[in-house]
Phi, psi and omega in degrees: 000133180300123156279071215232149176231152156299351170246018148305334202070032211253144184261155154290357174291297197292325185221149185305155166297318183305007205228343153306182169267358158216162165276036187195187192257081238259118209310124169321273182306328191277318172330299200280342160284337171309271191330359172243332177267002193273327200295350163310285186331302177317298213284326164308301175297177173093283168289342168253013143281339191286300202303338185228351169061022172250112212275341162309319193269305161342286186293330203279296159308340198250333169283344189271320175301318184278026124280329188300332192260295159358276191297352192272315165296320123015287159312324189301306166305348194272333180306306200268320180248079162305335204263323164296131178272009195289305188317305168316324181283330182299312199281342173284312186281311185306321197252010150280338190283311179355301199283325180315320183264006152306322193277338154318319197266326170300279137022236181337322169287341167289313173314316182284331150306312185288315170308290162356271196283329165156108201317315205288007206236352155281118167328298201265154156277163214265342163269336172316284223313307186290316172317312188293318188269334173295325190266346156305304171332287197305305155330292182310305222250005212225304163315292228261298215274300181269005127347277174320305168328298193299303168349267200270350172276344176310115152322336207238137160291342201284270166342311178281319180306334187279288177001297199276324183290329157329268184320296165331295183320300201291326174306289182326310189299278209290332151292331188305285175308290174312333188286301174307354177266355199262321154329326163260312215300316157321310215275304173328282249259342164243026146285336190297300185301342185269358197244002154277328167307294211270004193087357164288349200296131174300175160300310195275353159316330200232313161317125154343098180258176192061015215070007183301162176260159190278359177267345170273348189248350165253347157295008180268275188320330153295311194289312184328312174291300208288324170293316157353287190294298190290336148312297204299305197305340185276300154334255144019313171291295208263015140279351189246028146287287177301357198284337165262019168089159185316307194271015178290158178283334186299315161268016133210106181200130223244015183262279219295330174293340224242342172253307183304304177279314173310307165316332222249257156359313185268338168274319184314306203278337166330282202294333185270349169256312169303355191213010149358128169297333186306299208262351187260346175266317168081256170248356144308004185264297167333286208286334180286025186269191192211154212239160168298298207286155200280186184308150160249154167315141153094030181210028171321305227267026183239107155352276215253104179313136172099354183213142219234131165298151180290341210272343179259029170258000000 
């Protein structure tokens, strides 16, 4: 990636777009439309924390859309300043990390299915399943930030090419940790159906919760999988933009990002809020969360040691 500033002096009058941090004019009207719409999202999510507590999914979504408008402003700038790199490292790190806690929120919303529908029918107990993949998250997201750092602050091509190969690495890491996570959720979800098929499923298995109806709570698990699907396919783009460095034709062309990624990322979250864990969970959202400390006496009717309704702590 070219290494140019404003204090080169340089202009879209004076110097070529091949002399930016990408190689176009990063659409003005497409920017500012992401960014109002993630920053909608924010504020819908936001209120349907007062309203449902449920705040492990919540806070998880929310950090992740205000990275996305972070980076989207970022983007706004590149538009009016192509030459500067501040804007670009904003706009790079933020919206590559961003998705890592939307798949976090996911995460967690598994754990929490799994308690619902029955411990015994999961490899994992439902707090492994979120620690192990929250700390995948991190991983990724730890790769990815300083990657991105290293990129563009590098002196050197030598230096920056380790940067992209970091961030590639971290990108990677986190398709890798989804596809295994889609890989239980898959595996779970078709033990639940064969042992519905078969009539094992228990009474409080097949209630509804909280009075909800069970055709709303799998219309929750469809969207859930299709955001999924739209994170992974968003993953899947930006490695293989970046896997060949800044100056690939591929990262710079602003139609596949803007669909692959804007898109991807705007319909998942679109789908994590219209369809929000709060109304398909109801007050069971509470009682499935799981705790550090181990079972205390006098809680036997809990399956799975560590996870205690909250409401008795």
């Amino acid at each position: 990636m070219p290494q140019v500033s404003n204090d080169a002096g340089c202009t879209l009058g004076t110097c070529p777009l091949s002399e930016a941090t990408v190689n176009y004019d990063p659409s003005l009207a497409g920017n500012a439309l992401y960014l109002a719409i993630f920053g909608l999202i924010l504020l819908i999510q936001a209120l349907q924390l007062v309203k449902y507590r449920t705040w492990s999914f919540s806070c998880a979504m929310m950090s992740g859309l205000l990275l996305e408008m972070v980076g989207y402003v970022g983007r706004v700038q590149m538009h009016f300043i192509p030459f500067d790199s501040n804007p670009f490292l904003i706009y790079l790190i933020c919206i590559t990390i961003a998705p890592v806690f939307f798949t976090a929120a996911i995460y967690l919303t598994l754990s929490r299915i799994i308690v619902r529908y029955g411990r015994e029918k999961s490899r994992f107990s439902p707090k492994a399943i979120s620690l192990t993949f929250m700390a995948c998250d991190f991983i990724a997201l730890v790769l990815q930030a300083a990657g991105g750092a290293i990129a563009d602050t590098a002196n050197t091509s030598t230096g920056s090419e380790q940067g992209t190969h970091i961030m590639v690495g971290g990108l990677a890491f986190q398709v890798i940790s989804l596809l295994l996570f889609i890989v239980l959720a898959v595996e779970y979800a078709s033990k639940v159906r064969r042992d519905r098929r078969r009539g094992k499923l228990n009474e409080s298995e097949n209630m509804a919760s909280n009075g909800k109806s069970e055709p709303a709570f799998k219309r929750f698990l469809f969207a859930l999988s299709l955001a999924t699907i739209f994170i992974l396919i968003r993953s899947c783009f930006r490695v293989a933009e970046l896997a060949k460095g800044f100056s690939s034709k591929l990262a710079n062309q602003e139609v596949p990002f803007m669909i692959l990624e804007g898109a991807m990322i705007v319909l998942a979250t679109l789908l994590l809020t219209a369809f929000h864990p709060g109304p398909a969970f109801g007050t069971n959202w509470t009682d499935a969360g799981w705790v550090w400390k181990n079972k205390p006496r006098g809680c036997a009717e809990h399956n799975d040691p560590g996870l205690i309704p909250l409401r008795q702590r």
